[in-house]
SEBALO-373259 format. One line per field, with one value per atom (N, C-alpha, C): residue in three letters; atom name; y, x, z. Coordinates in Angstrom, 3 decimals, padded with zeros to 6 digits. Example, Ala and Ser with C-alpha at 12.3 -4.5 7.8 and 13.67 -1.06 7.14 Angstrom:
code: [Ala,Ala,Ala,Ser,Ser,Ser]
site: [N,CA,C,N,CA,C]
c2: [-005.690,-004.500,-003.300,-002.250,-001.060,000.030]
c1: [013.190,012.300,013.200,012.850,013.670,012.900]
c3: [007.800,007.800,007.800,007.080,007.140,007.870]
END
This chain:
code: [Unk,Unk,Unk,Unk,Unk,Unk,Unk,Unk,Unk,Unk,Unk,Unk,Unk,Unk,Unk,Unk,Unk,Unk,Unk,Unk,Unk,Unk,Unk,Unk,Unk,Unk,Unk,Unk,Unk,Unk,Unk,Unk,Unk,Unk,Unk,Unk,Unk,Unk,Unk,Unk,Unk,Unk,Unk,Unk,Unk,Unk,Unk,Unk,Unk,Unk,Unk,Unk,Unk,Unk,Unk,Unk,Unk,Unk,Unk,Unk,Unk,Unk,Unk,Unk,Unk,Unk,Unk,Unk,Unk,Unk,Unk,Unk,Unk,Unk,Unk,Unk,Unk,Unk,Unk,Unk,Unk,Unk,Unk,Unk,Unk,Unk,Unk,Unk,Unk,Unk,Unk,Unk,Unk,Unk,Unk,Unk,Unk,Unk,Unk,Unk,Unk,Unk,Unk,Unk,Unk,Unk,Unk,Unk,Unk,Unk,Unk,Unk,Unk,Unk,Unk,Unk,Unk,Unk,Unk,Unk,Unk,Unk,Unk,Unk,Unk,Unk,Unk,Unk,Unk,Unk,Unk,Unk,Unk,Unk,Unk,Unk,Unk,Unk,Unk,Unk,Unk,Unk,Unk,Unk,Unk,Unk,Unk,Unk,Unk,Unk,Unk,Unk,Unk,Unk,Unk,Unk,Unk,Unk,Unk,Unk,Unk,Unk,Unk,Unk,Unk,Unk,Unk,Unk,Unk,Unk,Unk,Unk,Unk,Unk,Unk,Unk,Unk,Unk,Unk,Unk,Unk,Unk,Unk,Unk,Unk,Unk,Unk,Unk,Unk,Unk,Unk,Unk,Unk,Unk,Unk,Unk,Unk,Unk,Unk,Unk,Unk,Unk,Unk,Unk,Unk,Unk,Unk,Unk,Unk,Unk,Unk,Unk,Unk,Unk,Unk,Unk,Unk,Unk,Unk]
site: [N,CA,C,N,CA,C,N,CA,C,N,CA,C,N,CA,C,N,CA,C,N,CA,C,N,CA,C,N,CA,C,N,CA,C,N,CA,C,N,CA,C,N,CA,C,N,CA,C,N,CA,C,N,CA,C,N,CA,C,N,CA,C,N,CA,C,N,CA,C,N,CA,C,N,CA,C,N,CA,C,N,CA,C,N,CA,C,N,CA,C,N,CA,C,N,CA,C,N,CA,C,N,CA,C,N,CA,C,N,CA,C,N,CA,C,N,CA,C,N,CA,C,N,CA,C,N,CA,C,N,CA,C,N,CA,C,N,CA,C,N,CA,C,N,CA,C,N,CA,C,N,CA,C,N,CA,C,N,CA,C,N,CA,C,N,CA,C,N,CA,C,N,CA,C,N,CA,C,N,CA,C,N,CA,C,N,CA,C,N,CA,C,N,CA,C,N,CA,C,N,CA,C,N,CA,C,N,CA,C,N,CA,C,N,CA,C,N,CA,C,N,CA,C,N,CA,C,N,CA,C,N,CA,C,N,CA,C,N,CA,C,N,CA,C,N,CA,C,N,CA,C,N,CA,C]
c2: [113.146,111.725,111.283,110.353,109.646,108.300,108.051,106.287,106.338,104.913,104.250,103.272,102.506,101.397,100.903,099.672,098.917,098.968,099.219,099.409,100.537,101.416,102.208,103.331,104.534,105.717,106.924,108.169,108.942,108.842,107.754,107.500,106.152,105.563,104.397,105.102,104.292,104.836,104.072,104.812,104.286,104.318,103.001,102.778,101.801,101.835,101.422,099.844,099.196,097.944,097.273,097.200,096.185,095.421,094.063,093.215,093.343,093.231,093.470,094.636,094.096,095.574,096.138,095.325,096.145,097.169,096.781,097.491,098.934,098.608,100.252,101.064,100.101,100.830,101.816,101.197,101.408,102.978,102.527,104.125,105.188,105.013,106.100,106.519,105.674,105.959,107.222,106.507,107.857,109.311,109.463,110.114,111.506,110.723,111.223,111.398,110.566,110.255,110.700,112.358,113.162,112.832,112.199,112.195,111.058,109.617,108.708,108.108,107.185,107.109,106.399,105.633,104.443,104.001,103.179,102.503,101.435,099.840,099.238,098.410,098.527,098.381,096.656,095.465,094.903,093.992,094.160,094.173,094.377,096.681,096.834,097.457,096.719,097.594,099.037,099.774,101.323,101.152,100.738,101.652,101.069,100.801,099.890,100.550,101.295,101.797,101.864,100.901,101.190,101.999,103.036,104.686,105.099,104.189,104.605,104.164,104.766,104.231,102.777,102.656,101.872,099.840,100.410,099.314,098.378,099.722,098.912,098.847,099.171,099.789,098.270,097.847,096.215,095.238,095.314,094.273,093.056,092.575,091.591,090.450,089.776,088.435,087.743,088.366,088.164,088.355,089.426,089.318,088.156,087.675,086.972,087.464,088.784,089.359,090.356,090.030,090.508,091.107,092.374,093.087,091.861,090.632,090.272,089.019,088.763,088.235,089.002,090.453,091.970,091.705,091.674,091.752,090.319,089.329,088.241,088.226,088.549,088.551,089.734]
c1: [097.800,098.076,098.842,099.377,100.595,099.907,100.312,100.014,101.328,101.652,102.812,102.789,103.147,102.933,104.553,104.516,106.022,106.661,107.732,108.179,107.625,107.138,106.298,107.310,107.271,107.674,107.734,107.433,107.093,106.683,106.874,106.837,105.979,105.238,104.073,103.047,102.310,101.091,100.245,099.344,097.524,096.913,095.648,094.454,093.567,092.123,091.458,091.054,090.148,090.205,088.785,088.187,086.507,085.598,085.345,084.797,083.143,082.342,080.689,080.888,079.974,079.627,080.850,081.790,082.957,083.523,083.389,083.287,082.772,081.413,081.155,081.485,081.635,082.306,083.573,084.388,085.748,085.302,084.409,084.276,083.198,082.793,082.123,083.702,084.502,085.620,086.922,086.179,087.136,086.341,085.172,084.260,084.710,085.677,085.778,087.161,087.840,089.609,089.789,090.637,090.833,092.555,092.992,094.217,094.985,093.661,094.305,094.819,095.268,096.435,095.763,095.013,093.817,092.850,091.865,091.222,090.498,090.361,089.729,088.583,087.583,086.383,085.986,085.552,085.311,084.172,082.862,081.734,081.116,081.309,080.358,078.968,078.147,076.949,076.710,076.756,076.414,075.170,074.592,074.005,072.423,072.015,070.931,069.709,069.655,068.743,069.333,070.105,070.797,070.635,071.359,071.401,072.711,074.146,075.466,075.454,076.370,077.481,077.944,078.851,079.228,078.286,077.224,076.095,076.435,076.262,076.439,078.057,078.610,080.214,080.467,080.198,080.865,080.228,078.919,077.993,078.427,079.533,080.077,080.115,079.778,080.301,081.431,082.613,084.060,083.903,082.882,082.926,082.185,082.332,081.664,080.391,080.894,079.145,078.805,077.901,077.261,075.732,075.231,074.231,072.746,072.774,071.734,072.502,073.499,074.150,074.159,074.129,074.155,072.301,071.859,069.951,069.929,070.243,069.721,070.718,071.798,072.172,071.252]
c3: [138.250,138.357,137.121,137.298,136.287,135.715,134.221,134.061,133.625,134.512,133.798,133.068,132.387,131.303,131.322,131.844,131.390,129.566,129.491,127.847,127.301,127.845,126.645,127.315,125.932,125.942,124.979,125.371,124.467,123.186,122.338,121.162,120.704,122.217,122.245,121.492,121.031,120.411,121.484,121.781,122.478,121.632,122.249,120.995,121.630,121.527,122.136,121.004,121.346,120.674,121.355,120.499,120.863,119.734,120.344,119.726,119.976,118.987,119.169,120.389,121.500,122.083,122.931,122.443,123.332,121.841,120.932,119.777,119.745,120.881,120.655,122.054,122.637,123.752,123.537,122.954,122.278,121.539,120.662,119.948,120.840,121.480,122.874,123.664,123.975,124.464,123.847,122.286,121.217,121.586,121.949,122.154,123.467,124.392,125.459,125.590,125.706,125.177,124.045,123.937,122.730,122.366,121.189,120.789,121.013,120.781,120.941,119.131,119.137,118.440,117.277,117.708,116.740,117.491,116.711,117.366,116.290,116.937,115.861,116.500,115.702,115.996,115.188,115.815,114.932,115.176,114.378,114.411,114.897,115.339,116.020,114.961,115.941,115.289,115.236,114.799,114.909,114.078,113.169,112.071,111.792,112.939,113.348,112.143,111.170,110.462,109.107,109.063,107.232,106.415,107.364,106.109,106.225,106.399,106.481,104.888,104.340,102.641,103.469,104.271,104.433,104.770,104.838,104.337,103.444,102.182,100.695,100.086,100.976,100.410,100.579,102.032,101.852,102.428,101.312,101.659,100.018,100.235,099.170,099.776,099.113,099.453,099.883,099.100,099.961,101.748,101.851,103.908,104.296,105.360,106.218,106.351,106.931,107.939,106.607,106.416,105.304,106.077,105.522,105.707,106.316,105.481,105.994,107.483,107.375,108.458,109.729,109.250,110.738,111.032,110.213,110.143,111.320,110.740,111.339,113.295,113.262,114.297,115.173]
END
């Protein structure tokens, strides 16, 4: 089977894209779909037990969603 995509060609990049739980949908999708191009994830939860680096890497104040902002949601 074929996908076609209007404008795109050999040289399109694919990339998946999800907000909260489409967020993790998006990366289960990288999971299965090998050699896609990017993907951006934005505020998904993964790390429901705060034992990633990335916890404390950017739990600053400059972000919005801050570690206890992820807790309380």
């Amino acid at each position: 089977s074929s996908i076609f995509i209007i404008g795109a060609d050999e040289t399109t990049k694919i990339g998946v894209a999800g907000d909260s739980a489409g967020a993790v949908i998006s990366a289960s999708i990288c999971h299965e779909i090998k050699n896609l191009d990017f993907q951006i994830l934005i505020c998904g939860q993964f790390d429901f037990f705060h034992k990633l680096p990335s916890r404390t890497e950017f739990n600053h104040n400059i972000f919005v969603i801050t570690r206890d902002v992820l807790d309380w949601y």
